[in-house]
N, C-alpha and C positions, 0 to 999 in steps of 0.2 A: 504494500500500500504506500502510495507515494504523499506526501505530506507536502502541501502548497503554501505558503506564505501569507499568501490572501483568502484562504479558506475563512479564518472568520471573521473578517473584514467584509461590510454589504458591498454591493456592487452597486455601479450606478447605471447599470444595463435597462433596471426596470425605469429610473428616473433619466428618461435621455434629457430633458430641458436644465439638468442640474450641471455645472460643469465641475473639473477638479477641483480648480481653488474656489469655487463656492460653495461647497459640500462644507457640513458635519453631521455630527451622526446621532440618533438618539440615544443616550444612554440605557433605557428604558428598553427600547426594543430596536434598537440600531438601524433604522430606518433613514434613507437618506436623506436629508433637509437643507436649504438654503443658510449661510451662517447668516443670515438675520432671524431666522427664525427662533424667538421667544418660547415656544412649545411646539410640542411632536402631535399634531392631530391625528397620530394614529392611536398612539397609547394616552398622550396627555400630559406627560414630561414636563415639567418646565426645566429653563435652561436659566434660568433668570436669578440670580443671589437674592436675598433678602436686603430692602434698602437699610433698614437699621443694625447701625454698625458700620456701613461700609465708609469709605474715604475716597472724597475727589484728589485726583493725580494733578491736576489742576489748580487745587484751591493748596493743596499741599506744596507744589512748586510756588507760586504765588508770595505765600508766606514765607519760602526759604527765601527767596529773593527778595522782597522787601521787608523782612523784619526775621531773617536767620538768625541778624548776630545775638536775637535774643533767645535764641530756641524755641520760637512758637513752632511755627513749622514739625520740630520732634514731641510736642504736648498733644498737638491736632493728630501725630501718626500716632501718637498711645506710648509712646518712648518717650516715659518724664524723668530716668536715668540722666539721658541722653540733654533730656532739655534743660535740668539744672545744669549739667556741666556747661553747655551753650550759655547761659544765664551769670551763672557766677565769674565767666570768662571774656565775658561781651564786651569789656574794657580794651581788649587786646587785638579786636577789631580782629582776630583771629576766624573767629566762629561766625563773621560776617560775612569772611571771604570763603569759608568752607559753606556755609549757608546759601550762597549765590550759587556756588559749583553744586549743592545740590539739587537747587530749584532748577538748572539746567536739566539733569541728567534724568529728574522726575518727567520733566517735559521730553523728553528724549525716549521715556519706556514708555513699551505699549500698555493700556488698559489692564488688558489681564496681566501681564508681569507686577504691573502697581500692585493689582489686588492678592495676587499671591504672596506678595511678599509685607507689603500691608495692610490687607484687609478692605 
């Protein structure tokens, strides 16, 4: 028995109007879908996080670049380690300039990397 690579991966034979890089898949019942698609109308799946708790990658970078050197920026990500040291250091213009290069690099990740890695 020969064992195939894509065996349990769906095909998109049955969805011709979906193309490669428009596909994901439902977790639920692996059905093929468009990546906009919010839920799997076959099973019902949502694909969608819960908005409470989550954090703008946006409103995150924002604050690194206009008020890093005080550590807001790492309060809003839930890192208040992180933000008293920024705080107690904000004299040294230090944590200002590491604070800009963050708010860069926030703006730089995609979406979901923001929320994997902070929520």
């Amino acid at each position: 028995m020969t064992h195939d690579a894509t065996h349990h991966e769906p095909h998109l034979d049955h969805e011709p109007h979906l193309k490669e890089g428009e596909t994901k898949y439902c977790p639920g019942c692996g059905k093929a879908l468009h990546v906009s698609a919010v839920a799997c109308p076959a099973c019902g799946a949502s694909f969608e996080r819960p908005l409470l708790g989550s954090r703008n990658r946006v409103i995150a970078a924002l604050l690194a670049i206009f008020l890093g050197g005080f550590g807001i920026h790492k309060f809003y990500l839930g890192q208040k380690g992180w933000g008293l040291v920024y705080l107690l250091f904000f004299w040294t213009v230090i944590p200002g300039i590491v604070g800009f290069i963050e708010g860069i690099i926030y703006l730089c990740m995609s979406d979901e990397r923001f929320t994997e890695k902070y929520g």
